[in-house]
C-alpha positions in Angstrom: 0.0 0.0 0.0 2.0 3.4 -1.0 1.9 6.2 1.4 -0.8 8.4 -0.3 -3.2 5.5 0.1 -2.9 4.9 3.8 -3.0 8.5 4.8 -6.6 8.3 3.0 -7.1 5.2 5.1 -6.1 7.0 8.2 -8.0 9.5 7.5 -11.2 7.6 7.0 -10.5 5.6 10.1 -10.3 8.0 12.1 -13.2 10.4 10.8 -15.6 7.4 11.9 -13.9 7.2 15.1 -14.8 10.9 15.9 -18.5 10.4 14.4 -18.9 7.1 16.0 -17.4 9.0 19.6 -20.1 11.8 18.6 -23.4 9.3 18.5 -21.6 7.0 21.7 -24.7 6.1 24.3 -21.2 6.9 26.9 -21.1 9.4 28.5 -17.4 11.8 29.3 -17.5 14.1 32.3 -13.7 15.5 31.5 -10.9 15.5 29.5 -8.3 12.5 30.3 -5.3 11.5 29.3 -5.6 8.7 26.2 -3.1 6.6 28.4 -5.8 6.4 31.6 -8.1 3.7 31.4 -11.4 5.5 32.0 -14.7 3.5 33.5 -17.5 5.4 31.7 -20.8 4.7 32.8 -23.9 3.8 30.5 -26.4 6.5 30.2 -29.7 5.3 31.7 -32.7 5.6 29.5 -35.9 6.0 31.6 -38.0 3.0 31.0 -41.3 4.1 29.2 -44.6 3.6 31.5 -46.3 0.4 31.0 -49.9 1.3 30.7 -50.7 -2.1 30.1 -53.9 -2.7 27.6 -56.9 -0.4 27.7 -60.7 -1.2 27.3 -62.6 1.6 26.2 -66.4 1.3 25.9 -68.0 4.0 24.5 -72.0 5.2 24.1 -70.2 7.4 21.4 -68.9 6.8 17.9 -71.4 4.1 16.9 -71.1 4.4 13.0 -68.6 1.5 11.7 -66.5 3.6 10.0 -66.4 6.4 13.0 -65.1 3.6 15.6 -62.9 2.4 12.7 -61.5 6.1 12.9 -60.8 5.7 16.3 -59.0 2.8 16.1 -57.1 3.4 12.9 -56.4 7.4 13.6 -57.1 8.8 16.7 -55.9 6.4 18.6 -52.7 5.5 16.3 -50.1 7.4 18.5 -51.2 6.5 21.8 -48.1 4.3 23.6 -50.5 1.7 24.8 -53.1 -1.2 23.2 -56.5 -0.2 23.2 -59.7 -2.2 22.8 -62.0 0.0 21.6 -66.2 -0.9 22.1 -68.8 1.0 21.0 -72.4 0.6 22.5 -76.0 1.7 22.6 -77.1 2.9 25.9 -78.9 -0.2 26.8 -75.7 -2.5 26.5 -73.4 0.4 27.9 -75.8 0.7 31.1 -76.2 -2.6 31.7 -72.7 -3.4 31.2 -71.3 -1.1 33.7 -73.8 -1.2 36.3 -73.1 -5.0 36.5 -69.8 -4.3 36.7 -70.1 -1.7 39.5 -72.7 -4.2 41.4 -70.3 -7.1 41.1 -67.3 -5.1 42.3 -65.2 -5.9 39.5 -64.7 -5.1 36.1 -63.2 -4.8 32.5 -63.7 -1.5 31.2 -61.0 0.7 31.6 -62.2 4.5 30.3 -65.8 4.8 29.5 -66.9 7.4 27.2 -70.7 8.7 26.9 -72.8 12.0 26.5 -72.9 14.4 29.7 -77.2 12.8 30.6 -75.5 9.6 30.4 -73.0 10.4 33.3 -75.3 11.6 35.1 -77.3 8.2 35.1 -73.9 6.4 36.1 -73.0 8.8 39.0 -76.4 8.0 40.1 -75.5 4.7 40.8 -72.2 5.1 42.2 -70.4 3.7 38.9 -67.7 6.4 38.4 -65.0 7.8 39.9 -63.9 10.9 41.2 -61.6 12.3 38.5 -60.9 15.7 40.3 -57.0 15.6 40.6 -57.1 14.9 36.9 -59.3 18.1 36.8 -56.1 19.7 38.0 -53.4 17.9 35.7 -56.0 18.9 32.7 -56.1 22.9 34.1 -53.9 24.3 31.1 -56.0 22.3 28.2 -58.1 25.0 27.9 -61.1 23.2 28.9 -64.2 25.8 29.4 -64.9 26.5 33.1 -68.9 26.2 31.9 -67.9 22.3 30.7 -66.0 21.9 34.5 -68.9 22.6 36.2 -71.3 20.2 34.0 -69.0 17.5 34.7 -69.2 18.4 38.2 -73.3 17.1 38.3 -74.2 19.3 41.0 -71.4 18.3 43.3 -68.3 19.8 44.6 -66.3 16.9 42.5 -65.5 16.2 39.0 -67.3 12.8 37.6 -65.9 13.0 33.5 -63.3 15.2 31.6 -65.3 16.8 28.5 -63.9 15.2 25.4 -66.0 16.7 22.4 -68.6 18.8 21.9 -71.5 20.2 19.2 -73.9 22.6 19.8 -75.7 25.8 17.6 -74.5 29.0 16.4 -75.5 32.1 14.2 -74.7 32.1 10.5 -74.3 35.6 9.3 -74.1 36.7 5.7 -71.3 39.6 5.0 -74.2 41.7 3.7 -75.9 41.9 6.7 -72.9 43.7 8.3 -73.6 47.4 7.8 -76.6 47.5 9.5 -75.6 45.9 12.9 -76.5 48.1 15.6 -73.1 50.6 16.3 -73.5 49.5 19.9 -73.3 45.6 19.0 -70.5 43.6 19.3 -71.0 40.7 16.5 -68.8 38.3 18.6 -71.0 39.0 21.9 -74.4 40.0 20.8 -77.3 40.3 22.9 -81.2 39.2 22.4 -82.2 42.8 22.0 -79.3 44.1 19.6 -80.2 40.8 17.3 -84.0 41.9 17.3 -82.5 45.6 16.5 -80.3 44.2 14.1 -83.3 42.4 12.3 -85.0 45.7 12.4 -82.0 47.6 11.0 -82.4 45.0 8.1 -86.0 45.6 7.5 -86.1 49.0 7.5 -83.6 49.5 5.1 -84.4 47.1 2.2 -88.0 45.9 3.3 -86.7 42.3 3.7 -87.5 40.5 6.6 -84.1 38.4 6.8 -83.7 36.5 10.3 -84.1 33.0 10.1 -85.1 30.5 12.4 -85.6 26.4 11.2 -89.4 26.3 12.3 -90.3 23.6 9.9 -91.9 20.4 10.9 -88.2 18.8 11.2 -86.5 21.8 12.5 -84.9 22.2 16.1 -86.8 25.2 17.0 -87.7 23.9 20.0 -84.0 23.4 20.7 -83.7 27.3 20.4 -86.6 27.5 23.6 -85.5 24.9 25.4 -81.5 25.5 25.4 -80.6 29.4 23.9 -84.1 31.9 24.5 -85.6 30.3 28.1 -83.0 30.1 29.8 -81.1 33.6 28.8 -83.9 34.9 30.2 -85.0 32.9 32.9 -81.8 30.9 34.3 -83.8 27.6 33.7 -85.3 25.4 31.6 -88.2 23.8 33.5 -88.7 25.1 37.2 -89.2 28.6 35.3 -91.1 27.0 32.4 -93.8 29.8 33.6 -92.3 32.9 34.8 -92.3 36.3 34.6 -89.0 36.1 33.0 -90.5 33.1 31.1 -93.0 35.6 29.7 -90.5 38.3 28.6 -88.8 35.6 26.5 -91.4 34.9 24.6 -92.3 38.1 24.4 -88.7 38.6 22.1 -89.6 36.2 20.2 -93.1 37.6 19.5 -91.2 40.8 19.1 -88.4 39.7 16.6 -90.9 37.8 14.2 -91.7 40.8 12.1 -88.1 40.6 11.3 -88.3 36.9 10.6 -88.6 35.5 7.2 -92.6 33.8 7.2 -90.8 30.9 5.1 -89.0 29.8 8.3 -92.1 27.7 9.1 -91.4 25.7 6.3 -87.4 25.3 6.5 -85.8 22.3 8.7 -82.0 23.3 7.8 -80.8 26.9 7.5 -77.8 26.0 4.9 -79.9 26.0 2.2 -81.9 29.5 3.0 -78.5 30.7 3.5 -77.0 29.9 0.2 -80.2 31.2 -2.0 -79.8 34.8 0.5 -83.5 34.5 1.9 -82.3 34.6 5.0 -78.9 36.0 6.0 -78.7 35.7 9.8 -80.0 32.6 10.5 -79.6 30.2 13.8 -79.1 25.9 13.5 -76.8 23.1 14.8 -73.7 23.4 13.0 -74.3 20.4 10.8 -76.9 22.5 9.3 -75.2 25.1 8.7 -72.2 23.5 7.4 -72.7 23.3 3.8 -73.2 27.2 3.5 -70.1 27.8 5.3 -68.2 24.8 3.2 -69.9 25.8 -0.1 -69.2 29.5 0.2 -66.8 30.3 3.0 -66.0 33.9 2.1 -69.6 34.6 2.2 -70.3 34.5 5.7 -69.3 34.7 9.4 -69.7 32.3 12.5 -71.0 33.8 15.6 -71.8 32.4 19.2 -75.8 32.6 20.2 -76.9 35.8 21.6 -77.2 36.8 25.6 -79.7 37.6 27.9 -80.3 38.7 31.2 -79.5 35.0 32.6 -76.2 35.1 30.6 -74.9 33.6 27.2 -77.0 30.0 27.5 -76.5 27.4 24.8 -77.1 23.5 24.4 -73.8 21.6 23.7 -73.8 18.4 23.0 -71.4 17.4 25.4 -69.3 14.0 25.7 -66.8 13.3 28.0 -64.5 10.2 29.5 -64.7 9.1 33.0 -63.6 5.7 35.1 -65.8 3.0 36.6 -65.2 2.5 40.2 -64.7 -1.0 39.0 -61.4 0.0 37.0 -58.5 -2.6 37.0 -56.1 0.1 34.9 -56.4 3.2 36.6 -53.4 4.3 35.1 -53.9 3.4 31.5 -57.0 5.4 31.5 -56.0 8.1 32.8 -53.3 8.0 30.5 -55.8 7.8 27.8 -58.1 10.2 28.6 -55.3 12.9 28.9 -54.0 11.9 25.3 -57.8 12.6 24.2 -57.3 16.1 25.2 -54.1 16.6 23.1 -54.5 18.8 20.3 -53.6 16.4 17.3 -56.3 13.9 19.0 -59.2 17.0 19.4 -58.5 18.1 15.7 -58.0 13.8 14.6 -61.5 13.3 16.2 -63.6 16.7 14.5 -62.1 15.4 11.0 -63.3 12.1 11.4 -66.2 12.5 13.5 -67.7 16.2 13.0 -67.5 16.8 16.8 -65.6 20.3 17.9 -62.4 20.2 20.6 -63.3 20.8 23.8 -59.7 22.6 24.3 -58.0 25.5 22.5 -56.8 24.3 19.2 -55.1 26.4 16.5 -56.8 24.9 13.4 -54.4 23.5 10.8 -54.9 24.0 7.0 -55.7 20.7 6.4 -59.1 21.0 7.8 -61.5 23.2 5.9 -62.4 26.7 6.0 -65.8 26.1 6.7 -65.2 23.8 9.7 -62.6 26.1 10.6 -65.3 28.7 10.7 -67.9 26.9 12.7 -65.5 25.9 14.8 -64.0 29.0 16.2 -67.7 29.9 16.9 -68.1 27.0 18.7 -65.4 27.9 21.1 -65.8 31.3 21.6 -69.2 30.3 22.6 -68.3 27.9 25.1 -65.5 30.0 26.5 -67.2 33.1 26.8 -67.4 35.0 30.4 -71.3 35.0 30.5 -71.0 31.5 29.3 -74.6 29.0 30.4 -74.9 25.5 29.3 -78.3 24.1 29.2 -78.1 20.2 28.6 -79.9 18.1 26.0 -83.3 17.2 28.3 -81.9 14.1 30.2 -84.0 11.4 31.7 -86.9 11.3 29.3 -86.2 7.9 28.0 -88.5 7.8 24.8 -90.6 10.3 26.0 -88.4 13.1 24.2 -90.7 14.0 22.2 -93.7 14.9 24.0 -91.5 17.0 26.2 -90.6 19.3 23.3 -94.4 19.5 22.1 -95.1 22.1 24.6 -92.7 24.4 23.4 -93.0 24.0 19.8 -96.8 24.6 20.3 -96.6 27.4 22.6 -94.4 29.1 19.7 -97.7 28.2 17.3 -100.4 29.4 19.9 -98.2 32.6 21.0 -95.9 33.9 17.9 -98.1 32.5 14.9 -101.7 32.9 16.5 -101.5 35.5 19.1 -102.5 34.3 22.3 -101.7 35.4 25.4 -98.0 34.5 26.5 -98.8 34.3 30.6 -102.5 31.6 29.9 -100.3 29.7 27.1 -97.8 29.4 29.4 -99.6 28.0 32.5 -101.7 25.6 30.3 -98.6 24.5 28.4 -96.7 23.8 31.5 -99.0 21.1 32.6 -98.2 19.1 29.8 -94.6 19.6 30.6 -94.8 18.5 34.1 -97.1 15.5 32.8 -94.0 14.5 31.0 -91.9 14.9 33.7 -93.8 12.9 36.3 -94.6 10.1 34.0 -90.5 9.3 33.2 -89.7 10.7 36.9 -86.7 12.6 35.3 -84.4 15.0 38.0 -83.7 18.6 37.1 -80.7 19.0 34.6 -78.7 22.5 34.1 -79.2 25.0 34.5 -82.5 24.2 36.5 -80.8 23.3 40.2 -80.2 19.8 40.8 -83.6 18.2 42.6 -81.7 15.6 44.4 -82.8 13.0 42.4 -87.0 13.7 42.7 -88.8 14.6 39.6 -88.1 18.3 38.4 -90.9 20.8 39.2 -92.4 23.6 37.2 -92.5 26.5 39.8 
């Protein structure tokens, strides 16, 4: 070998030998001579936690290719093997009340809708999860979400995990005439009535819209946004004074309301034709117009009364059964839930909005995007009051809205007096309410269990 070739070889060898010193697991504390013989320790690598494997059973996520989503996507970077179940109600209750009767269990992390915790704490099925309140306390979480999780008590029963709700859809063009004392963002009852008016008088168009039709959620709008803005409650002040003076705005407002509203079940499709261009609906009704023409309009929370900012979210959250042999894997699980790649992995695949603050990424669309940052600033706000989804009704649901939606007919349609439609009306509500037994739910204060009175 001539002498040009092995100072090339030198070279090389000892290039790797500084690169391979560079990427050594050793570890040198100071310089020694080469001649020393120098014990170096290994570095210690701390051992990842074992969460061993999770069960999840869920009242949530249903669809096959939803629960395939959370299998295949959300779930794909958690460090741990998770058995994912999704059940109805029946199943899910009867599954974890046996469990909690028995004293021993499967499930891990149980996931379900906020009326469906309420059933389990009932029965002493769940744990207290209030230390994990505190691990949670910079996830942005809403304090209004907190305190529904709390079910009337001074503990924390589930950690909200998703949520959808209703918001106002606003066309640009309706902009210049919002009242100059009105902030868009936080409007009130009265400035939306103003604003309608604004409209009216200025191009003779009556452009509020509300989804009265036979299929529509009006009642959705009594029950969990007008009633109890006004009133701080849903049923106990079915029949108030401040009961009165709600539907006395929406007597007042209807001038300003399109009279095709009693015919339209979804909003989007009012919106995109411009009969309408305010118009209030559950954000998959309104998605399309916000998907399909995104510069077009605006997202905006529901307005405020005297009661506060109420709205209905449809909340779902994760708790742990009593009965939980994998404490630690849950709760390892449900604080990965409330990461912001899995809030954002779970409203692209399932439609429901984080529950924390998220920065939305470009990936997901404008028109989610929109609805979305209505969604939280609606949630988050300071005069912020959830009214829940009526809870304990069983199949009965229906006959419990029927007062509402016909006390809108008799009051706002035919002109009957609000106070008489009101006291008749709520005797079919507490009809409803005796025959399924169902507690108070919030906002209405918690009846310890007894059937919820109208006052």
């Amino acid at each position: 070998m001539n002498t040009k070739k092995v100072s090339v070889y030198l070279a090389t060898i000892m290039t790797l030998a500084v690169l391979l010193s560079a990427c050594s697991p050793q570890v040198v504390t100071q310089e020694v001579p080469v001649t020393q013989q120098v014990n170096v320790e290994k570095v210690v690598i701390a051992t990842p936690i074992n969460y061993g494997d999770v069960v999840w059973v869920s009242t949530q996520f249903n669809a096959i290719n939803e629960a395939e989503a959370i299998r295949g996507v959300v779930l794909k970077d958690f460090p741990a093997k998770v058995e994912f179940i999704s059940e109805d109600s029946g199943p899910f209750f009867d599954r974890i009340n046996a469990e909690a009767t028995a004293g021993k269990g499967t499930v891990s992390v149980l996931s379900a809708l906020a009326g469906e915790f309420s059933t389990l704490q009932a029965t002493n099925s769940l744990k207290d999860l209030t230390s994990l309140k505190a691990e949670l306390k910079d996830a942005g979480i809403p304090d209004a979400f907190w305190k529904v999780a709390s079910l009337g008590t001074d503990k924390t029963w589930y950690v909200p995990m998703m949520q959808a709700t209703f918001i106002l859809a606003i066309n640009n063009k309706a902009l210049p005439y919002l009242p100059t004392d009105a902030d868009v963002n936080a409007l009130t009852y009265d400035q939306l009535l103003a604003w309608g008016k604004n409209i009216k008088d200025a191009t003779g168009e009556a452009k509020i819209g509300f989804p009265a039709g036979d299929s529509g959620l009006l009642h959705r709008f009594f029950e969990g946004f007008l009633i109890p803005s006004f009133t701080g409650g849903v049923v106990t002040t079915f029949k108030s004074d401040e009961a009165v003076q709600a539907w006395q705005w929406i007597k007042d407002v209807w001038p300003y309301v399109n009279p095709q509203s009693t015919t339209y079940n979804f909003m989007q499709e009012p919106l995109l034709s411009e009969e309408v261009w305010i118009a209030w609906d559950h954000t998959s009704r309104l998605v399309n117009a916000f998907t399909t023409s995104p510069d077009d309009f605006i997202a905006v929370p529901s307005p405020a009364g005297p009661k506060g900012r109420a709205f209905m979210p449809v909340l779902a959250g994760l708790g742990i059964p009593v009965t939980t042999t994998n404490e630690t894997g849950a709760e390892a699980l449900i604080k990965f839930m409330e990461t912001t790649d899995a809030q954002i992995n779970v409203l692209r695949e399932t439609g429901f909005f984080p529950v924390v603050n998220v920065d939305y990424p470009g990936y997901v669309s404008p028109g989610i995007k929109v609805e979305g940052n209505a969604v939280t600033a609606q949630s988050s706000s300071k005069d912020a009051l959830p009214a829940l989804l009526p809870q304990g009704l069983g199949d009965q649901g229906d006959f419990f809205n029927k007062p509402y939606r016909d006390a809108f007919i008799a009051i706002v349609l035919n002109g009957k007096d609000i106070k008489t439609t009101l006291e008749e009306q709520a005797i079919n509500v507490q009809a409803v309410i005796d025959q399924t037994k169902a507690p108070c739910w919030a906002p209405d204060p918690d009846s310890a269990g007894q059937p919820c009175q109208v006052k």
